[in-house]
C-alpha positions in Angstrom: -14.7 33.6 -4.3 -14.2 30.3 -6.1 -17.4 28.6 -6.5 -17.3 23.9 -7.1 -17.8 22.6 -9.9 -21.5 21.7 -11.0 -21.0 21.6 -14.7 -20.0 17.5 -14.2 -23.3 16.2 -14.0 -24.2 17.5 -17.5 -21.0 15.8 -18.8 -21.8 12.4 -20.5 -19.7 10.5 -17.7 -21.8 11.0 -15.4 -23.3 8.9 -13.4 -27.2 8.9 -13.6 -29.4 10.4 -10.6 -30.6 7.4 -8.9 -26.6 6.2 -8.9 -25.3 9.2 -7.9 -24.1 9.5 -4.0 -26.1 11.7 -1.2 -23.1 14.4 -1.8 -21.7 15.5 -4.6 -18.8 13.7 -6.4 -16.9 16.8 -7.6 -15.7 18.0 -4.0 -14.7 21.7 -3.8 -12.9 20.7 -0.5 -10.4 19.6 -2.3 -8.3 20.9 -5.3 -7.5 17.8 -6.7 -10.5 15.8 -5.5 -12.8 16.7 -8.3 -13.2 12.9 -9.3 -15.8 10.3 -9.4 -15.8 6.4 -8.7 -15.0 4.9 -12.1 -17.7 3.1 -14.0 -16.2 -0.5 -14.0 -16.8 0.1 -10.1 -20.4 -1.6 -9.2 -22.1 0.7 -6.5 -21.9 3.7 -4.9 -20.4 4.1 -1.5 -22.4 6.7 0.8 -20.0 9.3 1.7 -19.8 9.9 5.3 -22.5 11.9 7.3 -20.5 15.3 8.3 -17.8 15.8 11.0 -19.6 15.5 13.9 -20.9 11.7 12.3 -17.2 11.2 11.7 -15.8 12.1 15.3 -18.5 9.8 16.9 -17.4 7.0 14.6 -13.9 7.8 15.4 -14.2 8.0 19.4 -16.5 4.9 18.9 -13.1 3.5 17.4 -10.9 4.9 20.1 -13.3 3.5 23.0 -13.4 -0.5 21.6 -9.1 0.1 20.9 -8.7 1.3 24.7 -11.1 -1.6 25.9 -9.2 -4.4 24.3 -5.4 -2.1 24.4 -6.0 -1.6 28.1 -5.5 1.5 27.6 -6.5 5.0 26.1 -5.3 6.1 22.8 -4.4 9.7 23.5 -2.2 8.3 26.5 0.0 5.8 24.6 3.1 6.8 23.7 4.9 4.9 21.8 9.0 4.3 22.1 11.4 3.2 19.5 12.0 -0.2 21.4 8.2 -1.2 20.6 9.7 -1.7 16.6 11.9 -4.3 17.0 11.2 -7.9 17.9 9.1 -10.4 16.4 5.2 -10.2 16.8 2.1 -12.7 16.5 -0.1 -10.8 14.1 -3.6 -11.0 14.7 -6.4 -10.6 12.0 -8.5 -11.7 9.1 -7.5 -12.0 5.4 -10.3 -11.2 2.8 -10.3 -12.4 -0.4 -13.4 -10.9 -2.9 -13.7 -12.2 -6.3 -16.3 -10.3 -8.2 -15.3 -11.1 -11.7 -14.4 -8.1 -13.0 -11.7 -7.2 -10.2 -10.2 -9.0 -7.4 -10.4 -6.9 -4.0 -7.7 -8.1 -0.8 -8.8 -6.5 2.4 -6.6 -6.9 5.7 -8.1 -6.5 9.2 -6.4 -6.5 12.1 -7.9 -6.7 15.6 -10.6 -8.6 17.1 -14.5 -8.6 15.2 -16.7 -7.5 18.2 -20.6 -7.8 16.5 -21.8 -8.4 13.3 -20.5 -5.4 11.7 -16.9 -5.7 12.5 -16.5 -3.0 15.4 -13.3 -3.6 17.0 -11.2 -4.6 14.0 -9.1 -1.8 11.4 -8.7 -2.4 7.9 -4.8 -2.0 7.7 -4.6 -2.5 3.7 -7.2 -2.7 0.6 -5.6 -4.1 -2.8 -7.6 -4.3 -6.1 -6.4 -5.4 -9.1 -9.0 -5.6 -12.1 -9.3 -8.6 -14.7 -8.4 -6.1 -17.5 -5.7 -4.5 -16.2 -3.2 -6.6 -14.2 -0.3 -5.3 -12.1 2.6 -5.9 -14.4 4.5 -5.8 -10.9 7.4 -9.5 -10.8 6.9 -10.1 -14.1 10.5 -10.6 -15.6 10.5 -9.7 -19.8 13.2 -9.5 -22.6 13.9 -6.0 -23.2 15.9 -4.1 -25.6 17.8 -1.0 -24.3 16.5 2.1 -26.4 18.4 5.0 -25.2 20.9 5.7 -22.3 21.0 9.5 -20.5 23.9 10.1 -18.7 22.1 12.6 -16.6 19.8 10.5 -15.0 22.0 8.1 -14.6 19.2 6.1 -16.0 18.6 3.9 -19.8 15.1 3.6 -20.9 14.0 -0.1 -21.9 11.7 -1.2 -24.7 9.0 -3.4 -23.6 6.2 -3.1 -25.6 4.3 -1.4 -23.5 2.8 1.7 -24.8 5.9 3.4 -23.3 9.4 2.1 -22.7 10.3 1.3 -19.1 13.0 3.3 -17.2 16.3 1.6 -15.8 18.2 3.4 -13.0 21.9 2.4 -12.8 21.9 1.5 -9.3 19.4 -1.2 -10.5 22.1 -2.6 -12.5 24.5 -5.8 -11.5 27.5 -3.1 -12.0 25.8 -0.4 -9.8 28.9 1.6 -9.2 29.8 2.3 -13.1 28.1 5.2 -15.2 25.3 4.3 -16.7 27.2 4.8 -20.4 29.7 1.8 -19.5 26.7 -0.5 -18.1 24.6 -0.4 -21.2 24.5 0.5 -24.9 21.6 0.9 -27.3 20.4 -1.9 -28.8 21.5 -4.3 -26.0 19.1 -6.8 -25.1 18.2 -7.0 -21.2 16.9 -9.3 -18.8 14.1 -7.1 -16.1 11.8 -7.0 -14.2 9.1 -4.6 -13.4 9.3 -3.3 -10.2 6.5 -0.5 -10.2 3.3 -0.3 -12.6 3.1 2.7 -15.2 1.6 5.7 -13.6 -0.3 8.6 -16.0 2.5 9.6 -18.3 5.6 8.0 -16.7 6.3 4.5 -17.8 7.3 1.1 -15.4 10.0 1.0 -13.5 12.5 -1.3 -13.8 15.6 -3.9 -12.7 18.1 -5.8 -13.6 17.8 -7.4 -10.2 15.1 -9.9 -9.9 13.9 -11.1 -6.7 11.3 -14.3 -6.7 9.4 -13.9 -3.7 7.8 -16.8 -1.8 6.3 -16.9 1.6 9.4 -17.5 3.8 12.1 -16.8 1.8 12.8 -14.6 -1.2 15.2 -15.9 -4.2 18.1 -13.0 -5.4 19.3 -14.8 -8.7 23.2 -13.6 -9.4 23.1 -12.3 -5.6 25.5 -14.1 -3.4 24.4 -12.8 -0.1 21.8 -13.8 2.3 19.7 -11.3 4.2 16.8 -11.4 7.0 13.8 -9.4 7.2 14.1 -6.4 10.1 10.7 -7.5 11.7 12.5 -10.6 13.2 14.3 -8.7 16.2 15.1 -12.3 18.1 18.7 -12.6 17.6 18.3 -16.5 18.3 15.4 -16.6 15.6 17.7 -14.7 13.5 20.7 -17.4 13.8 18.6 -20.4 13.6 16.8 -18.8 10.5 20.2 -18.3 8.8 21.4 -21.8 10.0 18.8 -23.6 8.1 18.7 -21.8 5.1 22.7 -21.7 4.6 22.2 -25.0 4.9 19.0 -25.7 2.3 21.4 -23.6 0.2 24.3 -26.1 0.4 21.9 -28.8 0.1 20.3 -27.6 -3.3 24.0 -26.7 -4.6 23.0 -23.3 -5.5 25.0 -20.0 -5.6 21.8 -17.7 -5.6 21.3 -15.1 -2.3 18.4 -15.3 -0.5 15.9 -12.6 2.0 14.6 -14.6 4.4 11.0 -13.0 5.2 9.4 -12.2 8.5 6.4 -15.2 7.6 9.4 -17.2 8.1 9.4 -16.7 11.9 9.1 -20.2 13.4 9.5 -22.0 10.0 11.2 -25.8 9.7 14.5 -26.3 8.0 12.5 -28.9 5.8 10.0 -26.3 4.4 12.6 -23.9 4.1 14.7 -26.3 1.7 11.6 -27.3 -0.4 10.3 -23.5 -0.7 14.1 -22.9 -2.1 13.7 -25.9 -4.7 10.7 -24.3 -5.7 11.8 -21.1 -6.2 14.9 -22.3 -7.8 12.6 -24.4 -10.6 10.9 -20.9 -11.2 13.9 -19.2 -12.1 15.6 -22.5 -14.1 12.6 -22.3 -16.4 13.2 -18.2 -16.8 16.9 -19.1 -17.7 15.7 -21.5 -20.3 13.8 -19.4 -22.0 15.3 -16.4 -22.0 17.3 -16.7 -25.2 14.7 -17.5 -27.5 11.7 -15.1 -26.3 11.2 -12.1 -28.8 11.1 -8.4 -26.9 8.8 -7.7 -24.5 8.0 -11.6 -23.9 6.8 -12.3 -20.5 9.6 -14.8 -18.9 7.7 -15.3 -15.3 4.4 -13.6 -13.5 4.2 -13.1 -10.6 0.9 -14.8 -9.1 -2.6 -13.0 -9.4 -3.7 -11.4 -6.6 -5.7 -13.7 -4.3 -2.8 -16.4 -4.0 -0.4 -12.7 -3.8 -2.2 -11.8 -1.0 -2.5 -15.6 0.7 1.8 -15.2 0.3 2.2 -11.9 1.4 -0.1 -10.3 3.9 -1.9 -13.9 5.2 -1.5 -13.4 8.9 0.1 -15.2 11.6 -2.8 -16.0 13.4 -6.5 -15.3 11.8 -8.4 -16.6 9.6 -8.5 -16.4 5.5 -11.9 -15.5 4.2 -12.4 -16.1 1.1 -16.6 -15.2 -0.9 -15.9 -17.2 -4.4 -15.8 -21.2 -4.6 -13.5 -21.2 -7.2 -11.1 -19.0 -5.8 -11.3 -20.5 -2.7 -10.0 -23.8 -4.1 -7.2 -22.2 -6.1 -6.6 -20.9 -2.5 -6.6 -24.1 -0.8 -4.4 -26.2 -3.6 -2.1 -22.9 -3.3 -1.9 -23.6 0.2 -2.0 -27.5 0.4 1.3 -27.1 -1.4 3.2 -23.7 0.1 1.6 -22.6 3.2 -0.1 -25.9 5.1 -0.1 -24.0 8.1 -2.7 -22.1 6.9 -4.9 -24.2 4.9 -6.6 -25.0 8.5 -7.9 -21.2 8.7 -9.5 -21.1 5.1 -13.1 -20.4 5.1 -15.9 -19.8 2.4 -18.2 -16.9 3.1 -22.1 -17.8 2.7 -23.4 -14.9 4.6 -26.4 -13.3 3.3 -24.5 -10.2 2.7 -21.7 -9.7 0.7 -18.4 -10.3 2.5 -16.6 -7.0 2.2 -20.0 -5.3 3.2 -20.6 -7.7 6.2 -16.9 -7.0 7.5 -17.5 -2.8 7.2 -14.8 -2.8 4.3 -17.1 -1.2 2.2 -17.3 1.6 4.7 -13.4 1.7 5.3 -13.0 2.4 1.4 -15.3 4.9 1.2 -13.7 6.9 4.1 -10.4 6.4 3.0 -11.2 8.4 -0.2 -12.2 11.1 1.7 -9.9 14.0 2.1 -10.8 14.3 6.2 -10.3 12.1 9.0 -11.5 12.8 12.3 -9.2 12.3 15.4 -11.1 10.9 18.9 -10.0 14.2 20.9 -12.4 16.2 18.1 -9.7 17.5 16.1 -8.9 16.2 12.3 -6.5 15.6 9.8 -6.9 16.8 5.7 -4.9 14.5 3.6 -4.7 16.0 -0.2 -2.5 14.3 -3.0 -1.0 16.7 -5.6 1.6 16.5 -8.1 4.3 16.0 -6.6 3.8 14.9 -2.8 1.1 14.2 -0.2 0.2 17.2 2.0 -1.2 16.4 5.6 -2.7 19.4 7.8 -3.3 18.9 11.2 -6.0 21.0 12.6 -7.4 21.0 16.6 -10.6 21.5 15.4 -13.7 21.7 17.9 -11.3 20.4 20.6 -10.7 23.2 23.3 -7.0 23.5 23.4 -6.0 24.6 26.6 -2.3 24.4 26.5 0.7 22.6 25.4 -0.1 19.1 26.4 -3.2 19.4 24.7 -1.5 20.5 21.3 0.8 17.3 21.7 -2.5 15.5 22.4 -3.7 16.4 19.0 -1.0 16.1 17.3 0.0 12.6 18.8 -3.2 11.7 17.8 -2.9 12.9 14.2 0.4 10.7 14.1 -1.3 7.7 14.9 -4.0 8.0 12.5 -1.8 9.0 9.5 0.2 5.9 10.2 -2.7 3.9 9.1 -4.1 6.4 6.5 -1.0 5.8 4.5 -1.2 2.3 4.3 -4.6 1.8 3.7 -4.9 4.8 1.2 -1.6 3.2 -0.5 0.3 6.7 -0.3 3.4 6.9 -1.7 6.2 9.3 -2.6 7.2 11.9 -0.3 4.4 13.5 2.8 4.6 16.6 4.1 3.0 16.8 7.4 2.2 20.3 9.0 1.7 19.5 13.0 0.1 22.2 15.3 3.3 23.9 16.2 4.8 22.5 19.2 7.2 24.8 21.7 8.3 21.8 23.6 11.3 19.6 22.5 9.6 16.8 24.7 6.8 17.0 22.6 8.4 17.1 19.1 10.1 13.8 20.1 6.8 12.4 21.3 5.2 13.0 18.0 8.0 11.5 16.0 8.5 8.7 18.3 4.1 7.7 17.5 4.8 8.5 13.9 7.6 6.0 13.6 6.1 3.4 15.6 3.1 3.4 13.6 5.2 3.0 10.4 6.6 0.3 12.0 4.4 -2.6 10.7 4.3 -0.8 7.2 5.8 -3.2 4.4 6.6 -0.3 2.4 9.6 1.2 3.2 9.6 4.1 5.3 11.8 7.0 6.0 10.7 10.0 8.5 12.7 13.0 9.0 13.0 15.0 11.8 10.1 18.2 12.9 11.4 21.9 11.6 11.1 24.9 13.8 7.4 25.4 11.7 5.8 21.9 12.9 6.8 20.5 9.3 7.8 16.6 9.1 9.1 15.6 5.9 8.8 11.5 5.1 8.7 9.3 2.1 6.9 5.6 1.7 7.6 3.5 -1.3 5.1 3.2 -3.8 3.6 -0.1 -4.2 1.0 0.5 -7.1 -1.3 3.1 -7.4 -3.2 4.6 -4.9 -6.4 3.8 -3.9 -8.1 7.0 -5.4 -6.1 6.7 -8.6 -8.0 2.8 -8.8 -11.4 3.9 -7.7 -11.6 7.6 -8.9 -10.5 9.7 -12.2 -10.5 13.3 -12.9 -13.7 14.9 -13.8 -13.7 15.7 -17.1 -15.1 19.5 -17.1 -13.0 20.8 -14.6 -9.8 18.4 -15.0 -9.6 17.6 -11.3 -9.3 21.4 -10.1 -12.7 21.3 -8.2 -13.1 25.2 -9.0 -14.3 27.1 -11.5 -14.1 31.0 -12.2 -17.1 33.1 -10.2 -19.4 35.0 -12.1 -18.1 38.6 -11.1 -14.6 37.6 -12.4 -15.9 36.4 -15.8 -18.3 39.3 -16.2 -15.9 42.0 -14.9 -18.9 43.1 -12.7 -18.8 43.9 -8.5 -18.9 41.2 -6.5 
């Protein structure tokens, strides 16, 4: 029998005793979980108190969402006509600047006491001061090499690896690769996903300025709308106005017209467009005198990025830092003066994301288990190549097939909102209790895809083999969470297991 690790707290990255957390870093429950919190991360979180601690907080959780839902958890089902239309989102935005990162954290649900009972942290983004998401930024690249069997050209940069260029990221999308590009060529890109480990930034030949309402497609003649506006009147009056903006401003670029756009003037529409347009006049002008691997545009840093993108309908923006609150509030004054009513400055005692139990949230979403209210639990474990889920009924007496689809609805639901806030991406493999009952497969699926619903990331879910297996892949959007706050142990390289002593020494166990 495999025995954990324990030779990490003699390692020299180690943390020291009175920093370590009550359990053990290097976590033999998981294979690949044999991490600890980086040192640039201030604190320890406490890890959570056992299962049965986790299943009271969870039917704690399930009790205040049935109280304010109307209704219980484990009896909602959710259909595929609760996706479409528009919907008033209803949260808080929280904005922490600690100098040496930048933490977004976005609740949804109302605060019911001081410690935040009642309301879910949907999504955590952290970006630190020295290591910026290279995500929007648009550079001058020099095409290094073209491989006809990936259909793919890699890009120098100047990073410490050159960048990878699918073809279908190319304006001539439906031509090989070879006939799009040759080496030496010098390229226009943009980054579209961060460098991960040994794999370098993705990239496109596509840019896409984003604001808040609409989204700029340079060299794209075609104007699209964001799904989450299901109004078909929104829809038309939405395209109306920015046809028109477009006619007005004389300019030939496409457009996505985003779901914060719901409800939006024709007048803030147009000057959003100007603005975007300016941006992408001042990339043309420079593009033929900037050396390889020159930044053109960057996109903006993460507290005005998450003001633009996740800032919700209704709710209020929180933000703990005086200066960032009033690049906030010019930010707003000039591209969002709807919200700039709902800006606050936090001057709690506490500090903000511990007063709003987002401290909490993060240190449960890097655990490998998450209880479900009906006592069961779910074991989410990254490896190599995909996301494994295993649904298990736990200490909840199963007593027959409705029960199983209990558990495993249940599991649906929570993995919904495990993937956002744990920033999963790649392809999931989800092993459900095995279910007899066709009903109950299509119940299960139905949750799962209503859950993903609200997901930004693009989401595609597969239908349940005979063995309870769902197969389902979420774009990446950055790393992880673990990958930010944890790395690999350095004596056992992130295998959480070590030989026992009868195998080294040959003797009986």
């Amino acid at each position: 029998m495999a025995t954990a690790c324990k030779d990490w707290a003699q390692s020299s990255c180690a943390p020291s005793k009175a920093a370590r957390a009550p359990s053990s870093d290097c976590r033999s429950t998981n294979s690949n979980a044999c991490s600890q919190r980086s040192a640039w991360k201030p604190g320890v979180f406490a890890a959570p108190g056992g299962s049965a601690a986790e299943t009271a907080r969870a039917r704690s959780w399930s009790r205040e969402r049935t109280r304010t839902r109307g209704q219980a958890v484990a009896k909602q089902l959710p259909t595929r006509s609760s996706v479409a239309g528009p919907r008033r989102v209803t949260g808080r935005l929280l904005i922490e600047d600690r100098g040496c990162d930048a933490r977004v954290a976005l609740l949804h649900g109302a605060p019911d006491g001081r410690d935040g009972l009642g309301e879910a942290v949907v999504e955590v983004q952290i970006e630190r001061a020295d290591a910026a998401s290279l995500v929007g930024s648009i550079r001058r690249g020099r095409v290094r090499r073209v491989v006809p069997g990936l259909k793919a050209a890699f890009v120098e940069l100047g990073l410490e690896r050159p960048g990878m260029l699918h073809a279908r990221e190319t304006p001539m999308a439906g031509r090989a690769i070879a006939d799009a590009l040759h080496v030496g060529e010098y390229v226009l890109v943009q980054v579209i996903r961060d460098p991960v480990r040994d794999k370098g930034a993705r990239l496109s030949m596509r840019p896409t300025l984003p604001g808040r309402c609409l989204a700029l497609l340079p060299g794209q003649d075609r104007l699209a709308i964001s799904q989450r506006i299901g109004d078909a009147d929104e829809q038309r009056r939405l395209r109306a106005l920015t046809q028109r903006a477009r006619e007005s401003l004389g300019t030939p670029h496409g457009c996505i017209i985003r779901s914060a756009a719901l409800g939006a003037r024709g007048d803030a529409i147009e000057a959003e467009l100007g603005h975007l347009l300016s941006l992408w006049a001042d990339v043309e002008e420079a593009r033929g005198r900037v050396r390889v691997g020159e930044v053109l545009h960057q996109d903006l840093p993460l507290p005005l990025r998450a003001v633009r993108d996740l800032a919700p309908n209704e709710g209020a923006v929180t933000v703990n830092e005086p200066s960032t609150f009033g690049q906030i509030q010019r930010y707003m004054r000039q591209h969002a003066p709807e919200l700039a009513s709902r800006l606050s400055l936090h001057e709690g005692p506490r500090p903000l994301f511990e007063a709003a139990a987002v401290e909490r949230a993060i240190d449960a979403a890097l655990e490998p288990r998450v209880a479900l209210p009906c006592g069961g639990h779910i074991v989410i474990e990254a490896t190599e190549a995909m996301t494994t889920v295993d649904v298990n009924s736990g200490a909840f007496a199963v007593a027959g097939d409705d029960d199983v689809a209990r558990v495993n609805r249940e599991a649906a639901e929570a993995l919904s909102r495990e993937l956002r806030r744990r920033n999963v991406g790649g392809i999931v493999v989800i092993d459900f209790v095995e279910m007899p009952s066709r009903r109950h497969r299509r119940e299960v699926l139905d949750a799962l895809r209503a859950g993903l619903a609200d997901d930004p990331a693009a989401t595609r879910v597969s239908g349940m083999s005979p063995l309870g297996l769902v197969e389902l892949s979420r774009r990446r959007r950055g790393p992880s969470l673990a990958e930010q706050l944890e790395r690999r142990c350095p004596v056992c390289h992130g295998k959480g297991r070590r030989r026992t002593d009868a195998a080294v020494g040959g003797a009986a166990p």
